[in-house]
C-alpha angles and dihedrals in degrees: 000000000000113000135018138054092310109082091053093045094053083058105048088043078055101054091039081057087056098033080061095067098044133087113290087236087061095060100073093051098045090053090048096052092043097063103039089047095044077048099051103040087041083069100050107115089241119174134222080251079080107051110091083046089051092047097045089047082049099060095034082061102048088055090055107044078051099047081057088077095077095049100139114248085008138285115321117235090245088041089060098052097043090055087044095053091042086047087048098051097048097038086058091041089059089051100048091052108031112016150030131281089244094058086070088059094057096040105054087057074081105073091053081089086098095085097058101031090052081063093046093052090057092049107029109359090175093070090072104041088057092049085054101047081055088053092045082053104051091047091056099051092040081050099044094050100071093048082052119086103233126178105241096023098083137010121277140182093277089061 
């Protein structure tokens, strides 16, 4: 869970679960947003100083775009932007520490989740907002190993 195209991915599925709760004329923008900031952020000169910071902030995102899910009456327009352009930043921020440009490529595709998710809130809203509680989940847990001391993951005084 520390390099490649997952993390970001992860994030975008993330936002394409809220997006699917906001306002269809939400959904252009947000997009929008999404790619020229991941862009962006994914060409900042950022060192390995910053990856525990970019992950955190990662996995911290990908909570939130899924707790949006459960945003009573949907996701607001603003809402929607805001989570796009957070989801964005931290999405090119995992790339620019810890992946290939390419990676970014692979992972946006995910918040395209939007289309048919915005069929499957009006049906069965409650599809989604399990999906998203999985991914809440897995963040939390991805976020909270590092802070755990844990034998095998770091070197110790037997190495």
């Amino acid at each position: 869970m520390r390099g490649g195209a997952l993390p970001p991915a992860l994030l975008c599925a993330a936002l394409g679960f809220a997006l699917a709760f906001a306002p269809r004329r939400a959904l252009g923008a947000s997009l929008a947003v999404l790619g020229l900031t991941a862009v962006a952020a994914s060409l900042l000169p950022l060192g390995q100083a910053w990856i525990e910071p970019v992950f955190l902030g990662c996995w911290v995102g990908v909570a939130l775009a899924a707790a949006a899910v459960h945003w009573r009456g949907g996701v607001p327009t603003t809402a929607a932007l805001v989570l796009a352009l957070n989801t964005g930043l931290w999405s090119g921020g995992v790339v620019a520490v810890a992946a290939e440009p390419v990676d970014l490529l692979k992972a946006l595709p995910l918040a395209l989740l939007c289309l048919p998710g915005q069929w499957i809130a009006a049906r069965w809203p409650i599809v989604l907002k399990v999906a998203a509680s999985w991914l809440i989940a897995v963040a939390l847990l991805v976020a909270a190993l590092p802070l755990t001391p844990t034998p095998g993951y770091a070197p110790d005084h037997m190495d």
